[in-house]
N, C-alpha and C positions, 0 to 999 in steps of 0.2 A: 964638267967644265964645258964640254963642248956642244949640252944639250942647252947650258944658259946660253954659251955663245949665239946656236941659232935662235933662240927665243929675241936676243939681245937684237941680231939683224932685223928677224921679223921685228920687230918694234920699230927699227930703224925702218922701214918700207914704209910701213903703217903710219910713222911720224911724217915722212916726203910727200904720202899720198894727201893724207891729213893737209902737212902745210900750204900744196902743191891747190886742193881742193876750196880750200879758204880764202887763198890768193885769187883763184878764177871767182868764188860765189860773192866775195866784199870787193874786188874792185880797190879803189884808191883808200878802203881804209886797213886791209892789208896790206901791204905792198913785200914781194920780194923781189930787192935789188941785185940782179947780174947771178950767173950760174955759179963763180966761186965763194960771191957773201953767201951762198943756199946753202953750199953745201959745207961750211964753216958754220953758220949756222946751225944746219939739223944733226950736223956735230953733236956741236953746244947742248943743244936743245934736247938731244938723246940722253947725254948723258946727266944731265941736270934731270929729264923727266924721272929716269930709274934712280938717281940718290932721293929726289924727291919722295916719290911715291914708296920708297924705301923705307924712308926718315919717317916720313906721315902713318904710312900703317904700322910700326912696331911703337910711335908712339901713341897712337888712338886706341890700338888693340889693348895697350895696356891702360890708359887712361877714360877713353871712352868710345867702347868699342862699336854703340849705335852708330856713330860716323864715320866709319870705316868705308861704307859704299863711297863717299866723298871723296878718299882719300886721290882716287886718277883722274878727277875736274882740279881740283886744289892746288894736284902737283901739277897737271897742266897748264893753269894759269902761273903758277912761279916761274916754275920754268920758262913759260913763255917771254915773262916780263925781265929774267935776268939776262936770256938771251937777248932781246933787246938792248936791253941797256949796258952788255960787252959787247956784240957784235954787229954791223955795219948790214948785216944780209937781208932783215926783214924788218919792216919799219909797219907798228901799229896805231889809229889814231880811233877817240872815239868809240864809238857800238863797235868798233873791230875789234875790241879787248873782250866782251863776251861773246859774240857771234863766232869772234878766231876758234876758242878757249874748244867752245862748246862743240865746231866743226871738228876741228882735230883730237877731241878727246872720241868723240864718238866714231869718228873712222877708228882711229888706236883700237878703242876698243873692240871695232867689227872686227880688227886685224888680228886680235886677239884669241877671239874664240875659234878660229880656226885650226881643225885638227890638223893634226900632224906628229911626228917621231920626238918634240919638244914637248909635246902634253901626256907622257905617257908617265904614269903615276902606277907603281906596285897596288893590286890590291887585297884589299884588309881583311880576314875572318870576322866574327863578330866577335873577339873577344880586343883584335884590335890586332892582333896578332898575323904575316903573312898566310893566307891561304896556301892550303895543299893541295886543291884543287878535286881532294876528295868526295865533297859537298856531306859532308856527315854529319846528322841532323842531332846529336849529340854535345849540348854545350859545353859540357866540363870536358 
């Protein structure tokens, strides 16, 4: 739990820098209004991107799993548009719906591959099984 929780942050930084970065590069067709609609906002928007991109990739994966890379533009753009249309903090008009979408998805995702103590993944033998760290060149 507490290695999602930082992942959860990190996404949270990555989403403020994102939105933060969008608002300076579009000017008047993104706009974020006043420091507490932001951060009501990237609230909103956090937690919408992760059910999102949740929802999207366990249903692509099993429906069609070619569009899976799709799945953190997609959830980015939902999210975006739902936080809009509940929340008072960032208002989009225009080329600002995919310039926004496409800004903050790609920071997200720089923010993403970022190592750290949150990406540490066990790893696997080749049988699929944890390694012993033995290196025994013996498959059975």
């Amino acid at each position: 739990m507490r290695r999602w929780f930082m992942g959860w942050l990190l996404g949270l930084g990555g989403n403020a820098l994102g939105l933060l970065l969008a608002s300076l590069i579009l000017g008047d067709m993104f706009n974020i209004d006043g420091v507490t609609g932001f951060v009501v906002s990237l609230v909103v928007f956090a937690i919408l991107s992760a059910l999102f991109t949740w929802l999207m990739f366990r249903t692509l994966l099993r429906n069609a799993g070619s569009l899976v890379p799709l799945t953190g533009l997609a959830s980015t753009f939902l999210a975006l548009a739902v936080t809009v249309l509940f929340t008072d903090g960032i208002s989009i008009e225009g080329w600002g719906w995919l310039w926004g979408t496409l800004v903050v998805w790609v920071l997200s995702m720089f923010i993403w591959v970022l190592p750290g103590p949150w990406r540490r993944y066990k790893k696997t033998g080749t049988a699929g099984r944890p390694s012993d760290g033995a290196g025994s060149s013996n498959p059975f």
